[in-house]
Each structure stands twice: as structure tokens, then as C-alpha cells.
C-alpha positions in Angstrom: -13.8 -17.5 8.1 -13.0 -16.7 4.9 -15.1 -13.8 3.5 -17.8 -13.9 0.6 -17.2 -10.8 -1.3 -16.3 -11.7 -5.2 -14.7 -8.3 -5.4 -12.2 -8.6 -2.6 -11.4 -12.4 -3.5 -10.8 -11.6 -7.0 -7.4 -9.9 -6.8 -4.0 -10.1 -6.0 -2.2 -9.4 -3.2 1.4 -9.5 -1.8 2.1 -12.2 1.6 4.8 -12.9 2.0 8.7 -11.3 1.1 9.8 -13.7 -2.2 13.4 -14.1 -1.0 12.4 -15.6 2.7 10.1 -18.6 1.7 11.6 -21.4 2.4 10.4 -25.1 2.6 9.3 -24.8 5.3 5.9 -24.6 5.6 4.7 -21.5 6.8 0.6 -20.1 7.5 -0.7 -16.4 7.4 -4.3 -15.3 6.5 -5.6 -13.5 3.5 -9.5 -12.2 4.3 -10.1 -13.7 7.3 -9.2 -17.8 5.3 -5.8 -19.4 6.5 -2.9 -19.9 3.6 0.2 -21.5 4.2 3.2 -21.0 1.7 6.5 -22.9 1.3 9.1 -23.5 -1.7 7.9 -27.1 -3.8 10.2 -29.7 -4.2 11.6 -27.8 -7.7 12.4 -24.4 -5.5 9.3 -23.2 -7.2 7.1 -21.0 -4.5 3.6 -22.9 -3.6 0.6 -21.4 -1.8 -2.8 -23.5 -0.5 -5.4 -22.7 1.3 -5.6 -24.4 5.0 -8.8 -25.4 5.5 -10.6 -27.4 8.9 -10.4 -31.0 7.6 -7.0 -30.2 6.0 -5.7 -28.6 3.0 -7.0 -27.7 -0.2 -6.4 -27.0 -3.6 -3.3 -25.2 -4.8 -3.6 -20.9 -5.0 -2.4 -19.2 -7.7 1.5 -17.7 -7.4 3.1 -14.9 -9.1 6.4 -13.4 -7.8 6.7 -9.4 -8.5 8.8 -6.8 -6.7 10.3 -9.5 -4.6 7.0 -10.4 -2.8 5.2 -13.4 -3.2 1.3 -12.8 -4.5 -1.2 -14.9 -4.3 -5.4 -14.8 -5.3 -8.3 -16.8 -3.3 -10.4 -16.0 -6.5 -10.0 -15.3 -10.2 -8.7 -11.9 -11.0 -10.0 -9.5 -13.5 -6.4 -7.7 -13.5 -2.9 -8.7 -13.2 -0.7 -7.4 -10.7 0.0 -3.5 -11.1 2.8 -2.9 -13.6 5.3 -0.3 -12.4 7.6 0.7 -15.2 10.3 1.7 -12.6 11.2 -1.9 -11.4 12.8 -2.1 -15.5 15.2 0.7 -15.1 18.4 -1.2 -13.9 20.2 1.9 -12.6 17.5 2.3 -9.5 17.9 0.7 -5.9 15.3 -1.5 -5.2 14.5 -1.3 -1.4 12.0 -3.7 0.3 11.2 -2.4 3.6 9.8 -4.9 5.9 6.0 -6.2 6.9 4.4 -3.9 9.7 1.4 -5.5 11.3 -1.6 -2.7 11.6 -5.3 -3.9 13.8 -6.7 -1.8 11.0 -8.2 -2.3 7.9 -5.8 -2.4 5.1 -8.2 0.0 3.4 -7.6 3.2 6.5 -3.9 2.3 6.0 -4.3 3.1 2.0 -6.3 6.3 2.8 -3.6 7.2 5.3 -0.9 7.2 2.7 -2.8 9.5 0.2 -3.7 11.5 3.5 -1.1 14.9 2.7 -2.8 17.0 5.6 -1.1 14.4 8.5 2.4 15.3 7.2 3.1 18.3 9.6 1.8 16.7 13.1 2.5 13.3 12.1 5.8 13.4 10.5 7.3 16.6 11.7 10.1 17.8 10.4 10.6 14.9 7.9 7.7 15.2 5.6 6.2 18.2 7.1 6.7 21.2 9.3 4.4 24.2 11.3 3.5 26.2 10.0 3.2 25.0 6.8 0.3 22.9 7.3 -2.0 23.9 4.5 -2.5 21.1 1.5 -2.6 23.4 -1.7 -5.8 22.1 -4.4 -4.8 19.1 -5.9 -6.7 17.2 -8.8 -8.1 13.5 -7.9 -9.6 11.2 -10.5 -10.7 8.1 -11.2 -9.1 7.1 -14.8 -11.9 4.9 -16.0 -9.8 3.5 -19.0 -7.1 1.8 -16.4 -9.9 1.6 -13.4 -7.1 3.2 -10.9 -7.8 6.1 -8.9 -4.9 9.2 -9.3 -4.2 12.1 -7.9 -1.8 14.7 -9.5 -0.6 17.9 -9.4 -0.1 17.1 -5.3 2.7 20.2 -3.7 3.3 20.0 0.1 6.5 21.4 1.8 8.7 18.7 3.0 11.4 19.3 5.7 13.5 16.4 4.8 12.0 15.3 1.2 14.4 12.0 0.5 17.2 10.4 2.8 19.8 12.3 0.5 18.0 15.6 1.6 18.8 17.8 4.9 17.0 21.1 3.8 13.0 21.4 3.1 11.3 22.2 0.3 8.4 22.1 -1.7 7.9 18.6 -3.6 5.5 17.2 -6.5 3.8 14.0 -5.7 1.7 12.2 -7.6 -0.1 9.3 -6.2 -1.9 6.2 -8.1 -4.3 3.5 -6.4 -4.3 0.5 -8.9 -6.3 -1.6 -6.6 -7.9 -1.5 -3.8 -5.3 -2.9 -1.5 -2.4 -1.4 -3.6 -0.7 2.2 -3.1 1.8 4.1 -5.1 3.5 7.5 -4.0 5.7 9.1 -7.2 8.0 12.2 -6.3 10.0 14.3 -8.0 13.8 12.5 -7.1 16.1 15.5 -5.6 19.3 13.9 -7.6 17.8 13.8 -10.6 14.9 16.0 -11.4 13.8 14.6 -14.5 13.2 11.0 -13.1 10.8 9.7 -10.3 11.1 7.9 -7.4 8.5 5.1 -7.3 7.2 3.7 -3.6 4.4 0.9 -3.6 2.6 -0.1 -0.5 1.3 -3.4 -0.9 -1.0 -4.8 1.7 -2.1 -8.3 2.9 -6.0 -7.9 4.5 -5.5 -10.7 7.0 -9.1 -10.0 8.6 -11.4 -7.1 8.0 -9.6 -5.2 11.0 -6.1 -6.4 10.9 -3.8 -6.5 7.9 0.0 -5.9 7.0 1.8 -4.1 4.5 5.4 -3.9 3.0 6.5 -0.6 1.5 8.8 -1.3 -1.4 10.9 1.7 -2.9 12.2 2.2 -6.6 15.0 4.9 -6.2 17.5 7.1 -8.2 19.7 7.3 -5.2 23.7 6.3 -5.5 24.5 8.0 -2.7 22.3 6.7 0.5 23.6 3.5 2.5 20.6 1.4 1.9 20.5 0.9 5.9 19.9 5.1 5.8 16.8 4.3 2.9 15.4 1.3 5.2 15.3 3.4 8.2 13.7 6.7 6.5 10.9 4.9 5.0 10.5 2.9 8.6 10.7 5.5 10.7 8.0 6.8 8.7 6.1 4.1 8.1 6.1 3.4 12.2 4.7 6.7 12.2 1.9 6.0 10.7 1.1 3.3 12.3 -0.3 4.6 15.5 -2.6 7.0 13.5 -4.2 4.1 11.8 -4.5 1.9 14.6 -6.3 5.3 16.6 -8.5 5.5 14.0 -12.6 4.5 14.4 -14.0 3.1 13.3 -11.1 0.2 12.6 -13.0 -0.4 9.0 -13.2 2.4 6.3 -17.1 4.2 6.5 -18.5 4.8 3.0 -21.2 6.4 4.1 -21.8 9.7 2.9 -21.2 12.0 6.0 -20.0 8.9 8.4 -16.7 11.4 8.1 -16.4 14.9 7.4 -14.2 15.6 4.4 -12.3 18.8 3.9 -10.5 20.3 0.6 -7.5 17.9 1.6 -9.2 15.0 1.8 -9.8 15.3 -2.9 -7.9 11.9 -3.4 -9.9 9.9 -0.6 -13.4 10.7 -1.7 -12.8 9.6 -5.1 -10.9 6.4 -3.2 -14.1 6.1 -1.2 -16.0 6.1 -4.7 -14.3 4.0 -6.3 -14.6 1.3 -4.1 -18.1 1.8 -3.8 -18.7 1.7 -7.3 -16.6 -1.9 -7.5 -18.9 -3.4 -4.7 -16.0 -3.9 -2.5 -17.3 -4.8 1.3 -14.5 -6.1 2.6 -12.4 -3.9 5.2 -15.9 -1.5 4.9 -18.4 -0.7 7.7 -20.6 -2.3 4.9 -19.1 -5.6 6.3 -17.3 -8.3 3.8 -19.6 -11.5 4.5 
């Protein structure tokens, strides 16, 4: 059933990868309503909801960052810009859907989440016994409504698939919306530019969702199969964190969870949403 919350049906969100739609017909869900999506009879992508007595009206469709994103209501924003998908001289990498019985919300928390890196990811994005997560400022920038955290250092054993050695790296992370993530680090092959990674996710139901990583890199060296399998390997990783995780749905709550220094950037995450009336994916409920 599809869910009643304005906030959550007035965005955006990535479903599908833009380059595997064909005409065939073929159904997902977007907060908890069946979609189906197929090339038109032009080539051009189509999306419609699926409703019980048959189909309905046509969704809007935008194609960014080779996804396909679609909108069950009438967004307030466009899709996030990300200046890195304009430099021509960056590899564009688009990792592959992975299925989470989560909320898509715990999976965004997850990513800004620095203190898992060491038990989680050991020995590629962290190592004992450097375990601590150094003061970090979190934000939310009221003149984009995004949430950011900056000034993020955490000692990486293997910081990019061109890297072997560890090291401490810069991160900067930016939530645009609240189903959208971006991770920014300083690139190792050239340290005046970034490395750009967006996690867009698709909240299927309030408890299940999927999410495709897609990278924006300053790497001429790396096969792209060795970049597809860092970020998977990763990415798989995480997964069975957020899937252990309850409750499935993100608490907001003061207190439901106890928060530590660490845990800056998902307080003001927490907040944010709060402040935007976003149920969905929320122990609040989305109906």
C-alpha cells in the first residue's frame, strides 16, 4: 500500500540502472506502491504506477548518473547536482543494486557511520587499533537544506583501489535528501581533486529498500573490474550490519539509541528529518 506521507512522496529517487531498461515491461516498488518501467515506443524511458484495477497515470522521469528517477508526488527539489559527473576526465563507475530488509534510512546512517570502519571493514577502510573517530563538525546548511559533515579524518588501511598502504584520509560527507548519500575524499593520485561516491536508494517498503553506489573517480590506473569489486566488497559489508540492526526502521526518538561523539553527523541526520516531517522508514510509521 502505498504510503501517505507528503514528505517522502515528494522527492526523487533512483529505480532502476538507465542503461538496462528495455521494453520490456518491468515492476519494482517505490514506498510500499508498485511501479513498472519500460522504454516507450520513441526509446524514451516511461514509468506508471501499477495499481489493483490496472495501471495508472504516467510518473514523472528524469535520467541522471545513469539511473532512472522517478517521483510518486511533486517534488520541492530537483535531483542533487553533483559537479563531478561534468569533469570528462573522471571514471564513472555504477556499482550494482544490493537489496537490504532495512530501511533505506539505517542504510544512509550506516554510510556516514566512521566508527564501523575498523570491525566492519578491517583492513580496507579501517584497522585496530586505530579505532577512535577524531571530532568532526556536522551541520545542517539551511540555505541548501542538506545535512554535511566536514572536517571527517579516519585512518584507512587501504584508502582507494590504487592504494596498498594506510593512511589518514579527509572525508567529507553531504546528505541532499533523505534517501540520497554522498562520501567526498581526498583522491590519492591527485590531491587537489575529489573523488565523489553517491548512494542512491529506492525505499521499496518501510523495511526493505535497495541502493546503487555510483563512483565519480580520478583514477587512470585501476581496471574498472578492480573499482567494481572494492566498492562491492564493501558495500556487501555493510550489508549484514544494516540488516542486524533493530529496530529495521530508523528511531527518532530522543534516547531510543545512545549516541556517542562519533555518532555528530547522524544526530543532525536524525534532525533533519524530523524537522521535514518525514515518517516514512521511521519508527514514527509512514501511513
Amino acid at each position: 500500500m502505498k504510503t501517505t506521507d507528503q514528505v517522502a512522496l515528494n522527492d526523487w529517487y533512483a529505480i532502476a540502472t538507465a542503461s538496462e531498461v528495455t521494453s520490456k515491461p518491468l515492476r519494482t516498488k517505490l514506498l510500499g506502491q508498485a511501479i513498472e518501467y519500460a522504454l516507450g515506443e520513441g526509446g524514451e524511458p516511461m514509468v506508471r504506477e501499477v495499481l489493483d484495477d490496472g495501471f495508472g497515470p504516467p510518473l514523472p522521469v528524469k535520467v541522471r548518473y545513469g539511473c532512472l528517477f522517478t517521483t510518486l508526488g511533486t517534488p520541492t527539489k530537483d535531483i542533487v547536482h553533483i559537479e563531478e559527473a561534468e569533469e570528462d576526465d573522471r571514471r564513472f563507475v555504477l556499482c550494482g543494486w544490493v537489496t537490504m530488509r532495512a530501511s533505506g534510512l539505517r542504510v544512509v546512517e550506516n554510510f556516514l557511520d566512521m566508527a564501523h570502519f575498523p570491525f566492519v571493514h578491517t583492513n580496507i577502510l579501517g584497522a585496530e587499533p586505530h579505532t577512535e573517530v577524531p571530532s568532526y563538525l556536522s551541520e545542517i546548511r539551511r540555505d541548501v537544506d542538506e545535512v554535511w559533515a566536514t572536517n571527517c579524518t579516519f585512518f584507512q588501511s587501504r584508502i582507494a583501489a590504487t592504494e596498498s598502504a594506510g593512511d589518514f584520509v579527509h572525508l567529507t560527507y553531504r546528505v541532499p535528501s533523505p534517501y540520497v548519500v554522498m562520501l567526498y575524499r581526498v583522491c590519492p593520485t591527485s590531491p587537489n581533486r575529489l573523488d565523489a561516491i553517491a548512494l542512491f536508494i529506492q525505499p521499496m517498503e518501510e523495511g526493505l529498500c535497495r541502493a546503487q553506489p555510483v563512483m565519480y573517480l580520478v583514477d587512470s590506473v585501476s581496471s574498472h573490474k578492480a573499482l567494481l569489486n572494492f566498492e562491492q566488497v564493501i558495500f556487501l559489508q555493510d550489508r549484514i550490519i544494516v540488516e542486524n540492526q533493530r529496530p529495521l526502521l530508523l528511531p527518532l526518538e530522543p534516547r531510543a539509541e545512545i549516541p556517542t561523539r562519533a555518532d555528530s553527523s547522524s544526530i543532525a541526520y536524525r534532525r533533519w528529518i524530523k524537522e521535514k516531517g518525514l515518517r516514512y522508514g521511521t519508527t514514527a510509521g509512514g501511513h
